[in-house]
C-alpha positions as CSV (number, residue, x, y, z in Angstrom):
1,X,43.0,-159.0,-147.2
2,X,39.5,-158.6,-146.2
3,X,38.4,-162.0,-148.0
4,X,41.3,-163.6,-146.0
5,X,40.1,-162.5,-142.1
6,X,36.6,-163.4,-143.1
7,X,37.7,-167.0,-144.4
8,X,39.7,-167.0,-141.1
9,X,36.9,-166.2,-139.1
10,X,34.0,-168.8,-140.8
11,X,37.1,-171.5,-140.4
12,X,37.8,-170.6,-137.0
13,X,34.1,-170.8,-136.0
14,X,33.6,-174.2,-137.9
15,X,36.8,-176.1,-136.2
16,X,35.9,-174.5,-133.1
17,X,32.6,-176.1,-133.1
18,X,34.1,-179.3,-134.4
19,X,36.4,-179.3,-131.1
20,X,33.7,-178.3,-129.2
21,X,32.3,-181.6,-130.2
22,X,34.8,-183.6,-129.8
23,X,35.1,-182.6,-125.9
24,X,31.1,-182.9,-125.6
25,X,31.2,-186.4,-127.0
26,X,33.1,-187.9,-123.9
27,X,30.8,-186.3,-121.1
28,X,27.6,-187.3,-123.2
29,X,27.9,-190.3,-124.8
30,X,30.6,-192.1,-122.1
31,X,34.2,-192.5,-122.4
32,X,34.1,-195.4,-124.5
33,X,32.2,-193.6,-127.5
34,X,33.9,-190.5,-127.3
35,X,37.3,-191.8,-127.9
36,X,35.9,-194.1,-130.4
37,X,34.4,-190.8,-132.3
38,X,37.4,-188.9,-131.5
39,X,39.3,-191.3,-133.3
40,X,37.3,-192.2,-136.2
41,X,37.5,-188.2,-137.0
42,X,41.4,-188.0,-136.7
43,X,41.6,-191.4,-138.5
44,X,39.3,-189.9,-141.5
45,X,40.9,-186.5,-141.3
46,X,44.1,-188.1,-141.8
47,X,43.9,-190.5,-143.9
48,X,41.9,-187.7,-146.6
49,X,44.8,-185.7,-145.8
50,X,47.2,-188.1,-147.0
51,X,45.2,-189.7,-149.9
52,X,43.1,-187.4,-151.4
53,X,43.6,-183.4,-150.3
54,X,46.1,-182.6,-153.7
55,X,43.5,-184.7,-156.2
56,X,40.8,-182.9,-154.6
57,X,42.7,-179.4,-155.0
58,X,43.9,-179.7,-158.7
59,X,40.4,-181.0,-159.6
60,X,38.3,-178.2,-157.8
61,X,40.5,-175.5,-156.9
62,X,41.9,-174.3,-154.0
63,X,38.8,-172.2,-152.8
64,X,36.0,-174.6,-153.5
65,X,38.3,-177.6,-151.8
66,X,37.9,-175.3,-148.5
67,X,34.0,-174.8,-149.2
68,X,34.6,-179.1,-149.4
69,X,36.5,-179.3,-146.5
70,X,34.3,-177.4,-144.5
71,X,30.7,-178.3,-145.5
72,X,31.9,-181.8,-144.4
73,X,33.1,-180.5,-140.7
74,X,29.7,-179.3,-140.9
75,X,28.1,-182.4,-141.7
76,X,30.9,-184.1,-138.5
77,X,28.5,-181.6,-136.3
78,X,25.3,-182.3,-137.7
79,X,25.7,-186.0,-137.0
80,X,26.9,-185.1,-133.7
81,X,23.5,-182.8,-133.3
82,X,21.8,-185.8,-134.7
83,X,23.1,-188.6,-132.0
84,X,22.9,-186.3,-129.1
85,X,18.8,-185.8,-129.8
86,X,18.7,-189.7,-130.6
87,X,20.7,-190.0,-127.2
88,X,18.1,-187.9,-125.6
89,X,14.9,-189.9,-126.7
90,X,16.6,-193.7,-126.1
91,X,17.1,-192.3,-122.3
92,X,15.3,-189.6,-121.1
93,X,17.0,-187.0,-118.6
């Protein structure tokens, strides 16, 4: 039970961040990129979804697919991180 509330909590910290993203990406990088970054997510989260989640569970378990799954939200915020700070030295505040 334990191992299950402190997966819940890591997962709930790691999509909160992603969303977090997604409604920063409008006000910072204009209306035009943030829909095109919202959708590029919900286009690769679906289609990985659909094509590839049950390969990627049978071949590396349930538990490491989630360690998968989440290392690469955390590589959706890094690149977010990574464009707001190239953002900040193209245009100065």
């Amino acid at each position: 039970l334990w191992n299950f509330i402190f997966m819940a909590m890591l997962f709930s910290a790691n999509h909160g961040c992603t969303v977090a993203c997604l409604g920063l990406a409008t006000s910072r990088f204009g209306v035009s990129i943030g829909a095109w970054q919202s959708s590029v997510l919900f286009f690769t989260y679906t289609a990985s979804a659909i094509l590839g989640a049950t390969y990627v569970v049978k071949a590396m378990g349930g538990r490491d697919a989630l360690i998968l799954g989440m290392g690469l939200y955390c590589a959706y915020v890094g690149c977010f991180w990574v464009a707001t700070i190239h953002a900040s030295i193209e245009t100065p505040a």
